[in-house]
Structure formats: structure tokens, C-alpha cells
C-alpha positions in Angstrom: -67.4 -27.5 46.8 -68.2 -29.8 47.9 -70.1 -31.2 50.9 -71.8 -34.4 51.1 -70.4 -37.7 51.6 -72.3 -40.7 50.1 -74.2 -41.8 46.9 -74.3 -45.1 44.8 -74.6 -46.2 41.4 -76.3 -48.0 42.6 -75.4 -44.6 43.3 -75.2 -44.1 47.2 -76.0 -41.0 48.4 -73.9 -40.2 51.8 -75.5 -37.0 52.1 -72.7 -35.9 54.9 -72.7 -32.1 55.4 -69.1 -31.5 56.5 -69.5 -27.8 55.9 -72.8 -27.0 57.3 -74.2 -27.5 60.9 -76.8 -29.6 59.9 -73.9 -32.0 58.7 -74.6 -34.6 61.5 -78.3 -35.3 60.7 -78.0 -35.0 56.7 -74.4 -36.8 56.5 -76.0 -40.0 57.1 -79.1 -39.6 54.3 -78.9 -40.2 50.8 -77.2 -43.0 48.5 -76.7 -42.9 44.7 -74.7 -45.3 42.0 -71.9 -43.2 43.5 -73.0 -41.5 46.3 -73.1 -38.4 45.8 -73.6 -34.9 47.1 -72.7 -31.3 46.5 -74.9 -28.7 44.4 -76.0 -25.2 44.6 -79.2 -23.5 44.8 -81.3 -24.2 42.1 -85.2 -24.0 42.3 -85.5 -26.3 45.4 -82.5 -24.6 46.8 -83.7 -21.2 46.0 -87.1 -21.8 47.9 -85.9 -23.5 50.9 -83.1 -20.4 51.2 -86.2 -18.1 50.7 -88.0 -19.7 53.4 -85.1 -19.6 55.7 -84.4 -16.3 55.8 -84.7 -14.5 58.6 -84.6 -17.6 60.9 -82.6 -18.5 63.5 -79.6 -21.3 62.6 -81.6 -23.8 65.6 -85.2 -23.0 63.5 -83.1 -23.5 59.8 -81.6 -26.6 60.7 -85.0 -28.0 62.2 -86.8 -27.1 59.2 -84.4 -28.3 57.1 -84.5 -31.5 59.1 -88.5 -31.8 58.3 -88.0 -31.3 54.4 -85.7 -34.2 54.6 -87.6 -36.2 56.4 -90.9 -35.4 54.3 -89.1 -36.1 51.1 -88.0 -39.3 52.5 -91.5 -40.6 53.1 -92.1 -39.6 49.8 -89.7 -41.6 48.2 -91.2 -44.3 50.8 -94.5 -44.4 49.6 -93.9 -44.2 45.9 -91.4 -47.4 46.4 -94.3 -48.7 48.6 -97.3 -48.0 45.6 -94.8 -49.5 43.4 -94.2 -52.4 45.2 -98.0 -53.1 46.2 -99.8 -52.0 43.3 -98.0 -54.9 40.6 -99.1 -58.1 40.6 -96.3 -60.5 42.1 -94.4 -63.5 40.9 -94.7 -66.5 43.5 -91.6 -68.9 43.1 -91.7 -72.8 43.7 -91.1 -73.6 47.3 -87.7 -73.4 49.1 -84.5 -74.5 48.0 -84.8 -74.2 44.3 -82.7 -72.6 41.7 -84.8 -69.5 42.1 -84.0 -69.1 45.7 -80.3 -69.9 44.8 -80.1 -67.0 42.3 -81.7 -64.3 44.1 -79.4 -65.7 47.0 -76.4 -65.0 44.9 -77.8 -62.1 43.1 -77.7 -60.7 46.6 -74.6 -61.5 47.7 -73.0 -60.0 44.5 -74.4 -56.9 45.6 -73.6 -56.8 48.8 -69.9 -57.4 48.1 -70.3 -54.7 45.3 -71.7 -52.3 47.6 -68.6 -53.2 50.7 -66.5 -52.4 47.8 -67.3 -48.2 47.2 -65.7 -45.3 47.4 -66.0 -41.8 47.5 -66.1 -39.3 45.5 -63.9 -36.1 46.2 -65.3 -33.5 44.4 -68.7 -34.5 45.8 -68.3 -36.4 49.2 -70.3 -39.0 48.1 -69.3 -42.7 47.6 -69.9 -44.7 44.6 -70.0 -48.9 43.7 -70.8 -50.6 40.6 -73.9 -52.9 42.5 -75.7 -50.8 39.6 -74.8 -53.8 37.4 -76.4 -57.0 39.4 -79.4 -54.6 40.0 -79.8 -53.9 36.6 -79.0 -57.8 35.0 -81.4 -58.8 37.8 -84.2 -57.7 36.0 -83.8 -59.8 33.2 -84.0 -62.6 35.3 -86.6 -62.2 38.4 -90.4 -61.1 37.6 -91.6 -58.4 40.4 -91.2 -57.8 43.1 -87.7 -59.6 43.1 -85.7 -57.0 42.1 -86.7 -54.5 44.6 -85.8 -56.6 46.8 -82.7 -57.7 46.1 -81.7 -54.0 45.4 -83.3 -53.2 49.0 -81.6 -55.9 50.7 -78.4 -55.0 49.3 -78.7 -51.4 50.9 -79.9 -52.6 54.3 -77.4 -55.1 54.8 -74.1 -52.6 53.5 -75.7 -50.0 55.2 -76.6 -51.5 58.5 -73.9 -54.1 58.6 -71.4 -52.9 56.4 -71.0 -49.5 57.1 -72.7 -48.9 60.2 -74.9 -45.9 59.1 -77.7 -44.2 61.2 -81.1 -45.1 60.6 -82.1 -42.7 58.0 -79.7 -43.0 55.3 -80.3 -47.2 55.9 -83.6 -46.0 55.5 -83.5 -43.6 52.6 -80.7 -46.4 50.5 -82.9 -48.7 51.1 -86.2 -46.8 49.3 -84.1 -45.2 46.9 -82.5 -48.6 45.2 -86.1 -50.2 45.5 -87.9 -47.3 43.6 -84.8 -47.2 40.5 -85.4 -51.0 40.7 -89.2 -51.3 40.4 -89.0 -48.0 37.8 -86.6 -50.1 35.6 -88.2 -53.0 35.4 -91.5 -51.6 35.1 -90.2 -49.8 31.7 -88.4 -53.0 30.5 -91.2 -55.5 31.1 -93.9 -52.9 29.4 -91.1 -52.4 26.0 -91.7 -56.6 26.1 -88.2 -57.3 27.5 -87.2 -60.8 28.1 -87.4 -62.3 31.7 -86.3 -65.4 32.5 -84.1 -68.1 34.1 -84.0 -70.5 31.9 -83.1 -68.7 28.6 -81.2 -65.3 27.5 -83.1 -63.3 25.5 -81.5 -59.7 25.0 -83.6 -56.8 23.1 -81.4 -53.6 23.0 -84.2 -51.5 23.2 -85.9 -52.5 26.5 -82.2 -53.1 27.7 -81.7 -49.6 27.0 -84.5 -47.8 28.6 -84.4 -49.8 31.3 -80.5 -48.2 31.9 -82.2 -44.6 31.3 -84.9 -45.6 33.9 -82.8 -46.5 36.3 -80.4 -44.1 36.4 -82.8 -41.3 36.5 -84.7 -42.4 39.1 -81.1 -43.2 40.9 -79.2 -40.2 40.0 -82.7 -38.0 40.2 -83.9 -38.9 43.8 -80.1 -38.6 45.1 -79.7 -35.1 43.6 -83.2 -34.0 45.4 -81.7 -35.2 48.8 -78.4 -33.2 48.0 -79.9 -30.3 47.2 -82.3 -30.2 50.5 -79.5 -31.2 52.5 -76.6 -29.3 51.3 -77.9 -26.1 50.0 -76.8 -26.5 46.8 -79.0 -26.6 43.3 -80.6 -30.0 41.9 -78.5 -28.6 38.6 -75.3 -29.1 40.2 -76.3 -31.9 42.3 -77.0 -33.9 39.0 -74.5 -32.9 37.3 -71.8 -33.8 40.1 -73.5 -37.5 40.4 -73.2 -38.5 37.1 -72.7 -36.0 33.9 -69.1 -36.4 33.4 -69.2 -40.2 33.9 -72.3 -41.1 32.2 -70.3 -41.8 28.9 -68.8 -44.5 32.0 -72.2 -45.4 33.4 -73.8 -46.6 30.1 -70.8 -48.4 29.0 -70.3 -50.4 32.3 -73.9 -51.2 32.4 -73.3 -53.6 29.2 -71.8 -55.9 32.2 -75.2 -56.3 32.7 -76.1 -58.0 29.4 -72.9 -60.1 30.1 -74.2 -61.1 33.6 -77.5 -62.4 32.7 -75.7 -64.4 29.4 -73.2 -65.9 32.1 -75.9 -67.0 34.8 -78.2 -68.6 32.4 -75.6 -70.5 30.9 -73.3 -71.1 33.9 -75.0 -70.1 36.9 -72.7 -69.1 39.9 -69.6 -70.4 37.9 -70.6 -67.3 35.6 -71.1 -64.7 38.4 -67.7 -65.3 39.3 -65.6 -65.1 36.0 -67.7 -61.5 35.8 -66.3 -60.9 39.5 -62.8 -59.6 37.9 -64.3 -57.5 35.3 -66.6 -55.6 37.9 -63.5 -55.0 39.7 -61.9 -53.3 37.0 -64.7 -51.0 36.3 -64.7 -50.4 40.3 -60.7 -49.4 40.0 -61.3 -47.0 37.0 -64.3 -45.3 38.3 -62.1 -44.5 41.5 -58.2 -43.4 39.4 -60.6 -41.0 37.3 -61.8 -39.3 40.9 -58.3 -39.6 42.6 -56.8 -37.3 39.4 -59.3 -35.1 39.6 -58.7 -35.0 44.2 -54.5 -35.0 43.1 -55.3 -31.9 40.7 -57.5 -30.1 43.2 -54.4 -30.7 46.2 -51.6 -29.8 44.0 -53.4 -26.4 42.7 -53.6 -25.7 46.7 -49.8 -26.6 47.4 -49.0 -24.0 44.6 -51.2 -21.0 46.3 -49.9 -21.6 49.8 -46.3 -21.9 48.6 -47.1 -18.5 46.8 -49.0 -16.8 49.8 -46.5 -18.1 52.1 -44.2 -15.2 51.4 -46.6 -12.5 52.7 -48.4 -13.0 55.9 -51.1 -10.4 54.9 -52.2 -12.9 52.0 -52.1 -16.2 53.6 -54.8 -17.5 52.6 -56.2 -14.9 50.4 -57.0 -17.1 47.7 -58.7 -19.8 49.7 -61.5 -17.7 50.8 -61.6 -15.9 47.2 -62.4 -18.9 46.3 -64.3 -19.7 48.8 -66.6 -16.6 48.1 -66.4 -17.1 44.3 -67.8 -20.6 44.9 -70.7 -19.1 47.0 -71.6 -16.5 44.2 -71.8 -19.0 41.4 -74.1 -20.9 43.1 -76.5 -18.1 43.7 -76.5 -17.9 40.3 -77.4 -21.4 39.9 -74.4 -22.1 37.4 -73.8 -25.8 36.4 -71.3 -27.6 38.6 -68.5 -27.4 35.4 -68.9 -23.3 35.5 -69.0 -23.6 39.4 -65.7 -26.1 39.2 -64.1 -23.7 36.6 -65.1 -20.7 38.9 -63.2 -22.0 42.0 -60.4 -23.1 40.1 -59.6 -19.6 38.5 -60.5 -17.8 41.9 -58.1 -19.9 43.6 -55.2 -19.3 41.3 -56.2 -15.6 40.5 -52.8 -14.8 41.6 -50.5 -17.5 41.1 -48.3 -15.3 38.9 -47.5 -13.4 42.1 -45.0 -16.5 42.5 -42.4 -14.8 40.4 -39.4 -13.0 42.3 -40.5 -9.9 41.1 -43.6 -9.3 42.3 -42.2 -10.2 46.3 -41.1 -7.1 47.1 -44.0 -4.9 45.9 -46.5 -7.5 47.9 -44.4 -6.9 51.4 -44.2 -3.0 50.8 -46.4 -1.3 53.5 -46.5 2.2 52.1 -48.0 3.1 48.6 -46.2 1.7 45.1 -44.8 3.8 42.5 -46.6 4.3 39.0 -43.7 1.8 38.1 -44.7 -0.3 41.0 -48.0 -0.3 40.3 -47.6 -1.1 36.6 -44.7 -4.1 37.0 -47.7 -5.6 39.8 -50.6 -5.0 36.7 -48.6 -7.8 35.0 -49.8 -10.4 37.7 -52.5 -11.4 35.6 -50.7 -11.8 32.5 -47.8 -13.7 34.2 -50.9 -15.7 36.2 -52.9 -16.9 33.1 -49.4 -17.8 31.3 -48.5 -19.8 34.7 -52.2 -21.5 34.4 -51.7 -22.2 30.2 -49.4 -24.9 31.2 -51.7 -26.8 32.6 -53.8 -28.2 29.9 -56.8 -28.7 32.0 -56.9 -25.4 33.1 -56.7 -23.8 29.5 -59.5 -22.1 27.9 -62.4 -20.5 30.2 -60.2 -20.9 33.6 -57.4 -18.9 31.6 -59.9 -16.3 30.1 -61.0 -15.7 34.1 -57.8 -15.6 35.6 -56.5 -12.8 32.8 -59.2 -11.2 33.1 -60.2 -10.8 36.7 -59.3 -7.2 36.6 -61.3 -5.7 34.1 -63.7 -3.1 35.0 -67.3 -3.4 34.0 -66.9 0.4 32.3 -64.0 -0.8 30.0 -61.4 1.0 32.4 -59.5 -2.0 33.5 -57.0 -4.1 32.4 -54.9 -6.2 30.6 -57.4 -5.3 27.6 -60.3 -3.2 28.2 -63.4 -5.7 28.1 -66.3 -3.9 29.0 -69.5 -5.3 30.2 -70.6 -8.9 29.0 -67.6 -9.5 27.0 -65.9 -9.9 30.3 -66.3 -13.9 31.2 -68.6 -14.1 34.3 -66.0 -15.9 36.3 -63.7 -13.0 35.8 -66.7 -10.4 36.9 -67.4 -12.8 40.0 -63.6 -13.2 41.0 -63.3 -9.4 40.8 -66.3 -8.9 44.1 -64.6 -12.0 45.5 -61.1 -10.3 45.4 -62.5 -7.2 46.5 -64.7 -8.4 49.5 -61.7 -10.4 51.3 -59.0 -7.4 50.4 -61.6 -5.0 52.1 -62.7 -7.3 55.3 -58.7 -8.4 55.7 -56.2 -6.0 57.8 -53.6 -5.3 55.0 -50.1 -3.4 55.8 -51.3 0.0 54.4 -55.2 -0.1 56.5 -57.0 -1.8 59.0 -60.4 -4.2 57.7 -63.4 -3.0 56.9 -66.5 -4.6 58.2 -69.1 -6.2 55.8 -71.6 -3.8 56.1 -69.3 -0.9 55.1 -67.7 -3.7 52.2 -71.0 -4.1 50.5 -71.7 -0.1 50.5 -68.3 0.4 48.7 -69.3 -2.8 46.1 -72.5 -0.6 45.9 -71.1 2.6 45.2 -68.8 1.3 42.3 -71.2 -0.9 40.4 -71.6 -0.5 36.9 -68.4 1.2 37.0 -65.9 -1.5 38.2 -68.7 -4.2 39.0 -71.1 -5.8 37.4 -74.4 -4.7 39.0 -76.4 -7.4 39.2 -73.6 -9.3 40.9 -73.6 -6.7 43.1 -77.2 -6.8 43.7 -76.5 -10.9 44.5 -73.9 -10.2 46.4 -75.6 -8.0 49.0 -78.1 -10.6 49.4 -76.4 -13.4 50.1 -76.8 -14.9 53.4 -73.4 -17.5 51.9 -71.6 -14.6 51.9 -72.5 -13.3 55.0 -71.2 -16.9 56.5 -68.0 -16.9 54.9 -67.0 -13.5 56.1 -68.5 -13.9 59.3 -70.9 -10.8 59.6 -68.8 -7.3 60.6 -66.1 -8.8 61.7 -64.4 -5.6 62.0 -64.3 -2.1 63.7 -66.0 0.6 61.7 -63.1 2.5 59.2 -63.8 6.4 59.8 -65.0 8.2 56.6 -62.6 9.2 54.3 -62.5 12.5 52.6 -64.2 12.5 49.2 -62.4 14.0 46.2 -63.7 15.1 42.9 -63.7 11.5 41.5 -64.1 8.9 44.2 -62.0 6.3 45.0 -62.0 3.7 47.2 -59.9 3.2 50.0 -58.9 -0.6 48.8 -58.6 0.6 45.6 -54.8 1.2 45.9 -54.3 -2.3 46.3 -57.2 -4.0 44.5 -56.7 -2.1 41.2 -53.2 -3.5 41.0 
């Protein structure tokens, strides 16, 4: 899924479009407390797709290129009104202690900021500068720090990491405004500020986390979705749901940093140096499991697919089209996950010896053939059950990715809703690349002819309404690369029709 390249918790947003053609401009936007970036196509989404269509890719990208832009400014002006429209606090002259602080304060940042990574799942890259930001507004009145989180941004992004001018631009307004929002929210709930002594009040402490982290995660997940193509829903969702138990936890440094530097000023910044590294190091093994599951669930499918040169790569772009489909349906980013997942090892069971010599026979299989190959799914979910993060809904998909809408599939004769989505969406997935591919018994259909047969057969083996997405779908219509193929000639029609990839689908 995944598409973007960098966000910050200070969540960085690296909005990198790696998938898209757009990917130059947009790659080098947005910045979260991780940076993140990958969604589907939620409300935004949905109405920049609907005013797309039609156009020509040169006229999408350029208007795409104008939303971005506009929302920037945006963000810009609300960070500006925010920034202008508080009264400021003017420190004693230079050097002081207050300069020192915001020197170091700054500094901490920065080095927290060099110190990111990125996010696989979402292309983005993420620090923990979230927690200087956040302790620094227990200790600086306004406008400080805005500044320090805007400084912080400029400097890694301009020196640092080199990165065009508008994702300097857009880090830069982003960590300002979840600055300024926090510690407008934490100064009005009559938190503590001050130099001189600590003062903690869990309650300001802890809407001023909420406040910033909404703001941060919120104005990155806009970017994403107008960038990527992908719904605010999932673009939230892949910047910080799973790891928000994480976030609130490690933003307790905060408290910790503010007790350290009013007691032992830059002495105390560094004993909380090693801790911040920690937090960095777990943030970033919980992202490489999750990039070492992803690659090994690969390795298995191509070792699988290797045997028959028809299927290589079969379950790539099923998974691939399964992905696309999910997010037309604006599903959250765990469905979406769990969705890929099971499309991708749809037919791992194939693995087994026994199925090899059925998947390289070019004429048609036996009513023993064609039962023994019906066990794929059985043998595939038990494959899966071993894996105990792919139990449960992946499973139920994976069994079930043959059942027929009518009840007349198999391995047990779900009908309807009672068959999981996934397992409804991973049927048209299957069905579009078996149709659009040249297989040993015909040649590939084109799209056009594809979608009429998905047509003809819904409410019967399809779902309808997937059907009725599917058609629609300019993603889809990507993917497969338009008609791609020669026109097949019409078949004759019998009494009860059947489709001419049925002989291989239904198995």
C-alpha cells in the first residue's frame, strides 16, 4: 500500500508518491511525528477522484498539484493567525538563560529530527522531536514554541535532509501550527509555564498531548490523502492508530524533560538523551517486523508461483487489485492491510506437491482433478493458521475466496453477507487477472470484455455492488493497463452459461 515517504511525530510527513506520476512533486511535501503517508479514498479522496475523471493524466497531476499547494497556504495562514493574533512574551536581552534554553531546546530537536526513520508500511519517516516540542511548552510563553518546532523543521529539512522547497515549507507550518494549538489548549486549562520552577498538572499536560497530536497527525493525513489518493481514514490510521498506545506513553518523556531542565539545565537534557534513543530504536524494530513479515509473505508466493510460468506473479497483482478495491470502499487501513495480506496468499496452499501437476496441465482437469485443486483453499487457510498474525479475518478470507454470492461455491456454501468482504473482493481480484492473463488453456481477455463477464455473473458468483465498484474504477483500469488484449471471439451460449475462465477460476 503504500506510497508516501515522510511524516514526523513530530510526525514528518514525506509525502513521496513512489507509485503515482505525481510522485516527484508530492514526495517532497508533508511531515508528521512519523512521517507518514498512504491512505485510500475517503471523502477528500472521493471528490478529488470525482473531479478527475475524465481528465487527462498531464491536467490530473496539475490539478492535483494546485490542491496541494492551496492546502498548504492554508495550513500557512492558520499557523500565521496563530502566531500573530497571541500576544508575545519578550525575553531579557541576549545571552541569558532564556536564550540558552531555547538554544538547546533547538538543538535537541534538531538532532531528534537527523535521527528518523521511515515507516514501511506507509513510506513516511518518523522521530521522537514530538517530545522537546511538547516539554517546550511548559517552559517558553508564545510564540517560543512555534518557533523552536519551526526551526527544527527548516534546519533538518533544509540542511539535514536536503528536501525541496515545499515539504521545508509545509514541515515547517505543520510543526508550528501542532505547536501554537498545544500550547494554546495547555495555557487556557491554566498549565504551568515556567523556567524557574516545575509545576506539572496532568490535565493541561494531557490535552495538550491530544492537541498536538491531532493537529500533527490531522494536517499530515490531509496532505496524504490529496497527494496519494488514498482516504483521510486510512491515512490516519497508518500515521498513528496502532502506535498511539506508543505515542502517549513516550510523550511522558516530556514531563521528565521539563523536571530535568529546571533542575539541571543542559546536564539534564543529556541524561534524557539515552532514554529518547531508546524510544527512537523501538518505534523503528516494531516497523522493521512488520517490513520482515510483509517480505517473507512475498518470498513464500514467488517460491510457490515459481513452478508455473502462467502464475508468476498472479498473486502480486491480485493483491494488487484487491488493495485498489478496498480503498474504493473506503475501508480502514487494518481491513485494507488484512485485505492485501489474504489476496496475496490466496493460494499459498498451491505449494504442496500435489497440486503441481494439475497447475502445469494445459488441457481440461478431470472431476478428480478438479476436486483434489478445490482443496487449495483448505490446504491455503491451514498453511496461513500457522502464522499467528495472520489467524482470524485473514484465514476466514483466504478459505473463503471461492464462495459464490448464490451459496453455490465452496469449501462451505456461504451465501451473500455471511461471506467476509475480503473473500468477496479477492474473488473479482482473482477473476480479473485470470481473465486479462494468457493461461495454457486460452488466450487474455481484454478489460472491457473482463468487466462484461463480472457483469453478467453478479449476484450469482459476485457480489453486485462490488461489481458495480469494480467497473468504475479508474485504479483498476491502471493496474490492468486498459485492453491490454485482443478481443476473444464469442463463445457459443449453452442452456446455463458459463464463462470461459470459469474452468480455471472455479477450481
Amino acid at each position: 500500500m503504500v506510497a508516501t515517504r515522510s511524516l514526523q511525530k513530530g510526525v514528518t510527513l514525506n509525502v513521496a508518491l513512489a507509485r503515482s506520476a505525481f510522485c516527484g512533486f508530492c514526495e517532497v511535501v508533508f511531515r508528521e511525528r512519523h512521517s507518514v503517508v498512504v491512505v485510500t479514498h475517503g471523502a477528500l479522496s472521493l471528490f478529488t477522484s470525482q473531479l478527475t475523471l475524465g481528465m487527462t493524466e498531464s491536467l490530473r497531476r496539475r490539478l492535483q498539484q494546485a490542491l496541494i499547494y492551496a492546502y498548504i497556504s492554508a495550513v500557512s495562514v492558520v499557523t500565521l493567525c496563530l502566531l500573530a493574533f497571541r500576544e508575545w512574551d519578550i525575553p531579557a536581552p541576549f545571552p541569558s538563560k532564556f536564550w540558552n534554553a531555547i538554544a538547546a531546546f533547538v538543538i535537541l530537536g534538531i538532532l531528534s529530527e537527523s535521527f528518523s526513520f521511515t515507516i514501511p508500511v506507509a513510506n513516511v519517516r518518523t522521530s521522537v522531536s514530538f517530545v522537546p516540542f511538547i516539554a517546550s511548552v511548559a517552559l517558553f510563553q508564545h510564540p517560543w514554541p512555534m518557533l523552536i518546532g519551526g526551526l527544527t523543521a527548516f534546519v533538518a529539512d533544509t540542511f539535514v535532509r536536503h528536501k525541496p522547497f515545499i515539504r521545508v515549507w509545509f514541515n515547517t507550518a505543520q510543526f508550528m501550527l501542532a505547536s501554537g494549538a498545544g500550547a494554546l489548549v495547555y495555557t487556557a486549562l491554566g498549565g504551568s509555564v515556567s523556567l524557574e520552577r516545575f509545576g506539572f498538572q496532568p490535565l493541561p499536560f494531557a490535552c495538550l498531548v491530544i492537541a498536538y497530536f491531532l493537529v500533527n497527525h490531522g494536517s499530515v493525513a490531509v496532505a496524504v490523502a490529496l497527494s496519494s489518493g488514498v482516504s483521510i481514514r486510512e491515512a490516519w490510521d497508518r500515521i498513528g492508530k496502532d502506535a498511539l498506545a506508543t505515542d502517549l506513553l513516550s510523550s511522558t518523556l516530556a514531563v521528565l524533560l521539563v523536571f530535568l531542565y529546571v533542575k539541571l539545565q543542559l546536564l539534564g537534557l543529556a541524561i534524557l538523551v539515552f532514554p529518547l534513543f531508546l524510544v527512537r530504536q523501538l518505534y523503528q524494530m516494531n516497523f522493521q517486523m512488520q517490513l520482515e513479515l510483509e517480505e517473507k509473505l512475498e518470498l513464500m508466493v514467488k517460491a510457490m508461483e515459481a513452478r508455473d510460468p502462467y502464475t508468476s506473479g498472479h498473486s502480486l497483482r491480485v493483491s494488487e487489485y484487491a488493495l485498489a478495491i478496498a480503498r474504493e470502499l473506503r475501508l480502514s487501513a487494518n481491513d485494507v492491510d488484512d485485505i492485501k495480506r489474504a489476496a496475496l496468499l490466496h493460494d499459498v496452499g498451491k505449494i504442496y506437491e500435489e497440486f503441481a501437476p494439475l497447475l502445469r496441465k494445459e488441457g481440461k482437469l478431470t472431476p478428480e482433478e478438479r476436486m483434489t485443486m478445490r482443496t487449495h483453499v483448505t490446504r491455503s487457510a491451514q498453511l496461513v493458521d500457522t502464522a499467528t498474525r495472520l489467524r482470524g479475518s485473514v484465514q476466514a478470507m483466504i478459505r473463503h475466496h471461492h464462495e459464490n454470492f448464490d451459496g453455490s461455491g465452496y469449501p462451505d456454501g456461504l451465501a451473500g453477507s455471511d461471506i467476509p468482504i475480503g473473500a468477496r473482493i479477492i474473488m473479482i481480484a482473482d477473476t480479473i487477472d485470470a481473465m486479462t492473463t494468457d493461461r495454457p488453456y486460452r488466450r487474455a481477455m481484454s478489460l472491457s470484455r473482463a468487466l462484461e463477464e463480472l457483469e453478467g455473473f453478479a449476484g450469482r458468483q459476485f457480489d453486485p455492488q462490488l461489481v458495480k465498484v469494480v467497473s468504475k474504477s479508474a485504479s483498476i483500469r491502471r493496474l490492468v493497463g486498459g485492453d491490454r488484449s485482443v478481443p476473444e471471439p464469442v463463445a457459443e451460449t449453452s442452456r446455463v452459461p458459463r464463462p470461459a475462465w470459469a474452468h480455471r477460476i472455479a477450481q
